[in-house]
N, C-alpha and C positions, 0 to 999 in steps of 0.2 A: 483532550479525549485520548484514553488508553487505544493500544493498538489492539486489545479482545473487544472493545466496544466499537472500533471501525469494522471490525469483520461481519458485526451484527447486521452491519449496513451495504454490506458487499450479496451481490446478487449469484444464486449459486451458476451460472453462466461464467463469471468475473472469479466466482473461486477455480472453478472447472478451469479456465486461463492459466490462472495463478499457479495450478498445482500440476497443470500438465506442462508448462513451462521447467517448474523442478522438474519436474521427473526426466524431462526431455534435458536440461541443463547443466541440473545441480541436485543428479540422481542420489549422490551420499547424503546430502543435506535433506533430501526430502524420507530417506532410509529412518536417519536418525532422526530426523521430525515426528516418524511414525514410531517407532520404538518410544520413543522418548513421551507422547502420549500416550502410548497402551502401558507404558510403565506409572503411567500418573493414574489408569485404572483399574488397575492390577491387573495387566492382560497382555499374553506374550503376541508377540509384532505380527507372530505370521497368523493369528487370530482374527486379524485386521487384513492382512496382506492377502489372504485368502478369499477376501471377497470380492465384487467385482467393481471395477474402481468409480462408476457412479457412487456406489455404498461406501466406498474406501472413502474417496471424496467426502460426501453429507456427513459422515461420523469426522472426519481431521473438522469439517468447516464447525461444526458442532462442538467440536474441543474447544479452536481456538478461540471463539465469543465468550471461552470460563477466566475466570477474574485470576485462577491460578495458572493460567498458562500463557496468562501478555507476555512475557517476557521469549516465548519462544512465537508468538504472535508476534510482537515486533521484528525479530530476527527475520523470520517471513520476509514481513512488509520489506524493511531496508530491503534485503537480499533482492525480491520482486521487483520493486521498484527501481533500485539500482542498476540491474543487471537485464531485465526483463520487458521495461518502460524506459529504454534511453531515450526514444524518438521523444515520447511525453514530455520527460526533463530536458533533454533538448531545445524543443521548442520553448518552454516555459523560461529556460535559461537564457535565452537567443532575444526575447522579446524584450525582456528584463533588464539585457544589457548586463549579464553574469559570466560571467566569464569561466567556463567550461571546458571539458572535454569530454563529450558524450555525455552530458547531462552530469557527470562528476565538477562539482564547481570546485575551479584552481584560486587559493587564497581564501578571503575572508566575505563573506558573506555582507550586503549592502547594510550601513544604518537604517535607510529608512527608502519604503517602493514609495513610485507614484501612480496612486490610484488609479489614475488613466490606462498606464501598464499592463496596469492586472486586470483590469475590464476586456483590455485587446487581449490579454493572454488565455484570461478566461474563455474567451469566445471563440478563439480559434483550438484550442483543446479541445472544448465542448463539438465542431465541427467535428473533432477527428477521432474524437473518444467519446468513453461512457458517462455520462458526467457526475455517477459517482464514483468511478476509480479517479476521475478528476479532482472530484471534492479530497478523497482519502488521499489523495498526490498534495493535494496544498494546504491538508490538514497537517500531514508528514511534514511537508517544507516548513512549515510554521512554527512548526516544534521544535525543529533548527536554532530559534533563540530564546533564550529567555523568555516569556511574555508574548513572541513571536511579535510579527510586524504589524503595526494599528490598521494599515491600511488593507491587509489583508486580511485580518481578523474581520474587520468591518464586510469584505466582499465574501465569506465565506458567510456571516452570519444574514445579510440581507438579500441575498442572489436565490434564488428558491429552488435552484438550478443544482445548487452544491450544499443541499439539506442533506445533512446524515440523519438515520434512525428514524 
């Protein structure tokens, strides 16, 4: 799943998170997110900047679900996720048996989870999160390989709990 097709799935509460986290954070980044959109619809930043940022917000959440802007949709998500959701990857890492530091994993990534794992990991996430910024947390992780991991493909597709879209 593309990172403009996760956003579709993200609830505007979770983007409202997301985007007042940049601004609070990773103010240039979300500067140049905004320009960098009003530039993809012919329209200068402070066109955007001017309004008030429930509307600022609904129009960036609205960009990023376009099939031409994943790539600044991904940037997002990492950066969000990364920097925004340590506690999440932390946890997720912690349970896993990944070896971390603030949810940044040190080394190489497992061949292969065990199911069990990721059910406990599941559920305690779910306890403490949205469970679809969960589902978009372990869709991300999953993309981390190739093919990503059987066993987690498996728990994302049958869990009803981490349905996107």
């Amino acid at each position: 799943m593309k990172a403009n097709e996760l956003f579709t799935a993200l609830s505007p509460d979770i983007i409202a998170g997301m985007l007042d986290w940049l601004r609070d954070e990773e103010r240039k980044v979300y500067k140049t997110t905004l320009a960098s959109l009003a530039a993809q619809r012919k329209l200068r930043p402070v066109f955007i900047e001017r309004k008030p940022l429930t509307d600022q917000y609904s129009w960036i959440h609205k960009m990023l679900q376009l099939k031409n802007c994943n790539e600044i949709s991904e940037h997002l998500l990492q950066l969000w996720l990364m920097g925004g959701q340590k506690q999440m990857l932390s946890t997720f890492c912690d349970i896993m048996g990944i070896e971390h530091e603030e949810g940044t994993v040190n080394g190489d990534l497992p061949d292969t989870m065990e199911a069990g794992k990721i059910d406990n990991a599941v559920e305690m996430l779910i306890e403490e999160h949205d469970p679809k910024l969960v589902a978009v947390y372990l869709v991300c992780f999953n993309q981390q390989r190739p093919g990503g991991w059987p066993e987690l493909t498996a728990k994302l597709e049958s869990d009803e709990r981490l349905k996107l879209g």
